[in-house]
N, C-alpha and C positions, 0 to 999 in steps of 0.2 A: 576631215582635217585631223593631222597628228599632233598633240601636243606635248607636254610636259610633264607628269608625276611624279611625285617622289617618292622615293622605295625605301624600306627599314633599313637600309644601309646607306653611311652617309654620304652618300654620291647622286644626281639627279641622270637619271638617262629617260630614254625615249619610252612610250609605250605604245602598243598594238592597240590596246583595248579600247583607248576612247581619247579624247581632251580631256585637259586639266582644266583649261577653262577655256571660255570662247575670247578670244582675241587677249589673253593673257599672257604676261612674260615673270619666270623666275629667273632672278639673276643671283648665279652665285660664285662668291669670290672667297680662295679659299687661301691660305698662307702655312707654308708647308712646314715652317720653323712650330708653330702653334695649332696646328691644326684646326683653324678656325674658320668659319664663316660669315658673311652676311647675304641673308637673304631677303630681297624687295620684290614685292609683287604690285606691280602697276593699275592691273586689272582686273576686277573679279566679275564679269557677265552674265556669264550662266552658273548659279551657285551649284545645280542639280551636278555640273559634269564633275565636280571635285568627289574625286573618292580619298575618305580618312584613313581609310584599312589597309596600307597597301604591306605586302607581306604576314606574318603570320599573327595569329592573334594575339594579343600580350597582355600579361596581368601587370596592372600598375597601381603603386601605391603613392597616394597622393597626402601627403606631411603640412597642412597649413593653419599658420598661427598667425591671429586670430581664426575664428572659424569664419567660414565665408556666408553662412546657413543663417546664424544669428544678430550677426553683426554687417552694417550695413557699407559699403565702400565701395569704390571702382573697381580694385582688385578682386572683390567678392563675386561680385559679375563675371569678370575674366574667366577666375575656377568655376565659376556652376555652369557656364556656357561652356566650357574644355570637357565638364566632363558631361555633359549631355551627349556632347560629338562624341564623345573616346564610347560611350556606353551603349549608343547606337550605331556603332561600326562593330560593334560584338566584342568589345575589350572588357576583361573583368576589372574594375577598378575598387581600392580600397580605400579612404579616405580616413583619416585621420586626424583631429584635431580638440585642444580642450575647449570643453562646453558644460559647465556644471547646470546651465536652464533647464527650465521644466517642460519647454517646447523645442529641444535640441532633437533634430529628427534622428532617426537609425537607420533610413535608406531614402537615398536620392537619385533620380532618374535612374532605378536599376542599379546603383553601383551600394553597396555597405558604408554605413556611417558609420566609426567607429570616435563615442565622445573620451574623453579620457580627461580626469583630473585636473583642476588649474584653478587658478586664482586670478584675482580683478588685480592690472597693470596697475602700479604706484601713481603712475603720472595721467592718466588716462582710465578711471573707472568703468567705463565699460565697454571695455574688452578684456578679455580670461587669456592667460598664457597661461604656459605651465615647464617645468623641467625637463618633461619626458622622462619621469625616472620610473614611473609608473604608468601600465594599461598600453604602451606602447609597442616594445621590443618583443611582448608574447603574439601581437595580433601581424605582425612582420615578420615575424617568424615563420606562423601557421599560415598565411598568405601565399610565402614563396612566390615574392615579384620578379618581375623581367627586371624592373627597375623601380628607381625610389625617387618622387621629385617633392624636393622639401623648395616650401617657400623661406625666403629669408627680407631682412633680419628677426631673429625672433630668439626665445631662450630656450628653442628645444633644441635648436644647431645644435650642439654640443653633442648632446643627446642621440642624433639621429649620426652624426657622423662615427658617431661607434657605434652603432647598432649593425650600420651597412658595412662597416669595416667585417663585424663582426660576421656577418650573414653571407660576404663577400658577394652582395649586390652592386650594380650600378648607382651610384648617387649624382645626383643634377640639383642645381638650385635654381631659384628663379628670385631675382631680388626686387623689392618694389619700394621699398621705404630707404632714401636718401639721407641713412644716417649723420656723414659731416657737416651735410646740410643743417639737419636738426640741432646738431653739437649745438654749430654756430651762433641758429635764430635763437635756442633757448639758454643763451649766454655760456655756453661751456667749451668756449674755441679752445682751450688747454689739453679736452679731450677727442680733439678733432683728429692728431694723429694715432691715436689710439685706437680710434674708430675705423682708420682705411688699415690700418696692422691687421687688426679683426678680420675685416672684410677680406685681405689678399689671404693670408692664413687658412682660415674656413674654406672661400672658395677654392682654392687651389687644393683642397684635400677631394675635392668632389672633381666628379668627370667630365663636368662640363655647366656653365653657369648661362641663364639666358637675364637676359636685362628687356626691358619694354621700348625703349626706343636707341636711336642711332647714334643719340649724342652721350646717354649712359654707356652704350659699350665703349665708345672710347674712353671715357673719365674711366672705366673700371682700367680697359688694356693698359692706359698711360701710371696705371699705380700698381701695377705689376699685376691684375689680377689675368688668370689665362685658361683658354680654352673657353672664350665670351662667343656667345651668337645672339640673335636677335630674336625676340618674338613677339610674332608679325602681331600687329591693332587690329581689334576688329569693334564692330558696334551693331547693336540688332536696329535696323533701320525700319521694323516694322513697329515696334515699341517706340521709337524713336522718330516722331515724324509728322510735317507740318499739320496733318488735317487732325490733330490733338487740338489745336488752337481753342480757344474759350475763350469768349468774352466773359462770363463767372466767375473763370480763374485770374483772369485779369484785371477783373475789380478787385475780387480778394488781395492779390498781390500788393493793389496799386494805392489798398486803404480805402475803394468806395470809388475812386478814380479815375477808371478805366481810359477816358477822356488823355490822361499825361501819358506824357513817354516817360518808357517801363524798363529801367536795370535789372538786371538778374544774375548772381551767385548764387549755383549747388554745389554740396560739396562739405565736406568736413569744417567745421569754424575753430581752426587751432591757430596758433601765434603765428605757425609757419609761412601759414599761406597768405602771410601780409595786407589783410582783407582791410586793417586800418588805414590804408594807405587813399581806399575809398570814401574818406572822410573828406578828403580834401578835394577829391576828382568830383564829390558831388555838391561840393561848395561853388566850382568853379560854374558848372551845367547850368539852365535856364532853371526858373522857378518851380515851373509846371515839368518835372524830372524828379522820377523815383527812383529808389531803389529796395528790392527784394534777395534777403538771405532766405534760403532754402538749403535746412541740414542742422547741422547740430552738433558739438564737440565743447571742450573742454573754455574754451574763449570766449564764449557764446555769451555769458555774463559781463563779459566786457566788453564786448562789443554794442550791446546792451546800452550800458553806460554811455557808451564813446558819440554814439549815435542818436543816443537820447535827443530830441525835440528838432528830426532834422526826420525827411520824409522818408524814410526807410522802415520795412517791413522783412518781421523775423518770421515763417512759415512756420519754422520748425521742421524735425521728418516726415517728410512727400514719398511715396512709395507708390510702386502700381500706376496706375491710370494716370492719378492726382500729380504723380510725377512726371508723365509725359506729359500733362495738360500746362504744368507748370513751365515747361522750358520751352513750349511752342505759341506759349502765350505772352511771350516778351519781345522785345524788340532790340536789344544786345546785349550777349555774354559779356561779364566783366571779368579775367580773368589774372588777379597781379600775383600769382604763386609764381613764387621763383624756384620752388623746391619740386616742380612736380617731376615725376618719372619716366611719366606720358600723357596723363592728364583725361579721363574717360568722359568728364563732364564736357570737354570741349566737345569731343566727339560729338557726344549726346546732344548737344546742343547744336553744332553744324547738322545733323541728320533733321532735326527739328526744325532744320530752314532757319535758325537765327543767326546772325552774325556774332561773330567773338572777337571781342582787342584782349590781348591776351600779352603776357610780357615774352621776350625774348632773350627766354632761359627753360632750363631741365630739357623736357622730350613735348614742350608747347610749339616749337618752332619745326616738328615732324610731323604735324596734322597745320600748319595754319601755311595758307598759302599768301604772302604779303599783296594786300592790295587785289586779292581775286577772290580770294575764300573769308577773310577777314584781314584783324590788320595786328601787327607784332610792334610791341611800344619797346622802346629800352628801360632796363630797367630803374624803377627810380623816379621815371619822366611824367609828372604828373599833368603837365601840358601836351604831352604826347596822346595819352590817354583819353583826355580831354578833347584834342581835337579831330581823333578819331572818332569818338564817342561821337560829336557832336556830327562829323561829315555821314555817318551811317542814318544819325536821326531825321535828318534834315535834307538828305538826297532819296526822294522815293525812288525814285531810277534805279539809284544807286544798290541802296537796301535790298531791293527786289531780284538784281542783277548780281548781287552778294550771296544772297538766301538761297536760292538755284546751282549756286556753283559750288554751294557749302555742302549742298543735298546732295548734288552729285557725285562729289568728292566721294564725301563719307558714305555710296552707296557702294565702292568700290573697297573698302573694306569689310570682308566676311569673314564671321566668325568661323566657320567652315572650313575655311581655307587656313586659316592663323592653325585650326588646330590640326589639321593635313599636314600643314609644316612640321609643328613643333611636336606630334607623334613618329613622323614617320624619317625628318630630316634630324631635330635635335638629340630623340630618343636615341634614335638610332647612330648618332655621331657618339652622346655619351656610351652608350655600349659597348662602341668600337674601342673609345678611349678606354674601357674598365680594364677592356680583355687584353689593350695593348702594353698599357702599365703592369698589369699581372704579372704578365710575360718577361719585358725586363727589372720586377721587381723592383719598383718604383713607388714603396711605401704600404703597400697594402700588405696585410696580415697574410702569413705565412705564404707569403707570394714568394717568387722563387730570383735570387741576384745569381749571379752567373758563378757565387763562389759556391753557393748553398747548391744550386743544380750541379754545377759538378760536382761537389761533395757527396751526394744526394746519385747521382748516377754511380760513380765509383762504388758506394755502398750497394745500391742494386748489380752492380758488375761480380761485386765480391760474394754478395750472397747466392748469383745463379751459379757461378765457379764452384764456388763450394756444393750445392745441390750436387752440381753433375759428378765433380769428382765423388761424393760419398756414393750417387746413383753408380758411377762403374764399379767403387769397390766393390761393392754389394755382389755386381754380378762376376768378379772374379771370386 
């Protein structure tokens, strides 16, 4: 059977050598005004047939703030699975990020850590940003990438986008954190337009931006930002998966209780992800109804408070095992973040065979299938929430015929394949993009506008003219 792969340039054609996947389809649609993409893959079957490497080997330098090594999050997952694949298709990779810990490593799967200088974020103590004014620009330097992919937002942008200017690399971003979002929850709608200026600005200096799911690329396109593609979800379904279950961890969750039905949030405990909203949704539930936070953040203390003498249990950070055993030992994901990007806990928790009501908003409505894989509330709806909650509890059938389909689902996203993509299809579009703005002199550092190339040839005209004539006088 012939399939599909994607080649270092950004165009999909056919190949001899093998399938891309077994019973797989890439769809890509492409707009010629932007040169943009999105690309959806349906199926991923046989993970073995996906090869990551296709075309020549590439050195890449990977810019992400916070570090993904010491600090824990969805997106953290993302990059150390990206670059396991990149490191094992034989890519040289340089990573980049500040880390003043004592346990910040200096190499990961094969590719060089490199920590650099930063400080604990104002609003958020632990996580290290930093300026990038320092320990960065020399080791990108002596690298010499094919290409540079900075995560955004963060405060070394700035930073990085003169560095690449300077180096006349490739630069791509990947964004994950829904700034106007944030403006908003944490009362500063005033700087709300200030925030998407930012974001069109920045992105648009780099070659190409990739967003996490289908509903962020359009908010980014419809605010001017361009040259947006997609990058694909993936989730490790072998970390992630029902026969973690624990009745152990299920008492612990459940306070001693195992016996009740069992709510479950993982996942950062900040203001955004509107977790108080669960105050009310577990007022409504039958008696014998718990709820478990698992994770940890800035809110945590007041949440604390807010849930004080009501049946809910705080975990704290679950890692490892403890954290599989935790999301496959509940009976439904509660998930009411309206801010999310993509949302990897859902994942993780549909791979887990659990069901999720999850609200419908961010990139939660590109993993939840209505009514087959779980269920999507509106947002706000706390009787929506409610009676979804309760129809999962209370239909075994149902539950069970839920938990299967969830599995299923999320066994068709691999990580493998997301990073097949976004090596071989996004790199390689940003690349195209660097080389093609060079050309018409479209912003980058001593790149050439059509007044400067002719100027620029005429000079070279005048000075071979003059060689040859001095070379004839000579010989007369």
């Amino acid at each position: 059977m012939v399939g599909f792969v994607l080649s270092s340039t950004p165009v999909v054609r056919r190949s001899r050598a093998g399938r891309f996947c077994k019973q797989s389809r890439v769809r890509v649609g492409t707009s010629a005004s932007a040169g943009q993409a999105k690309i959806a893959m349906d199926s991923v079957e046989d993970d073995e047939q996906i090869v990551v490497a296709q075309g020549a080997r590439k050195r890449i330098a990977i810019v992400v703030e916070p570090t993904p090594f010491t600090h824990v999050s969805g997106y953290s997952n993302r990059f150390k699975t990206h670059i396991e694949h990149l490191t094992k298709a034989g890519d040289d990779v340089l990573i980049i990020c500040p880390d003043n810990s004592e346990n910040a490593p200096s190499e990961y799967m094969g590719a060089k850590v490199q920590n650099v200088p930063g400080f604990k974020f104002p609003l958020y103590d632990k996580i290290q940003v930093s300026l990038g004014l320092w320990g960065v620009y020399s080791p990108l330097r002596d690298f010499k990438p094919d290409i540079i992919h900075l995560s955004t937002p963060g405060l070394m942008t700035f930073a990085i986008l003169v560095y690449a200017r300077l180096l006349r690399k490739p630069l791509i971003f990947s964004y994950h954190t829904h700034l106007p979002h944030y403006a908003m929850t944490y009362g500063m709608w005033y700087s709300v337009g200030l925030a998407w200026w930012l974001i069109k600005v920045c992105h648009n200096r780099a070659d190409a931006t990739l967003a996490t799911s289908p509903q962020l690329c359009n908010e980014l396109r419809q605010h001017g930002v361009q040259r947006v593609g997609l990058w694909p979800k993936g989730v490790n379904t072998n970390v992630f998966n029902p026969k973690f279950k624990s009745e152990a961890m299920r008492s612990r969750l459940s306070g001693g209780n195992p016996q009740d039905n069992l709510l479950i949030y993982v996942g950062r405990l900040g203001a955004e992800k509107n977790l108080q909203a669960l105050k009310a949704v577990m007022a409504k539930l039958p008696s014998n109804t718990r709820l478990a936070f698992v994770g940890d953040g800035p809110y945590r203390t007041t949440l604390e408070e807010l849930f004080a003498g009501t049946k809910t249990y705080f975990a704290g950070l679950l890692q490892g095992e403890e954290l599989s055993k935790a999301f496959a030992s509940a009976d439904v994901f509660v998930m009411p973040s309206e801010s999310e990007t993509l949302g990897f806990v859902v994942m993780e928790s549909m791979a887990s065979g659990v069901p999720v009501v999850g609200a419908r908003a961010g990139g939660i409505p590109d993993l939840i299938q209505h009514e087959r894989t779980g269920y999507l509330f509106e947002p706000g709806s706390t009787d929506q929430v409610v009676d979804y909650v309760r129809k999962i509890l209370y239909d075994a059938k149902l539950r069970e015929t839920m938990s299967k389909k969830a599995r299923s689902e999320s066994e068709k996203w691999s990580w493998k394949a997301s990073t097949s993509v976004t090596r071989n299809f996004h790199y390689g579009r940003a690349i195209s993009s660097f080389k093609f703005r060079a050309l018409w002199g479209l912003g980058l550092p001593r790149s050439l506008s059509w007044f400067r190339w002719i100027r620029r040839r005429m000079v070279m005209l005048f000075v071979l003219l003059t060689q040859r004539v001095k070379k004839a006088a000579m010989q007369y």
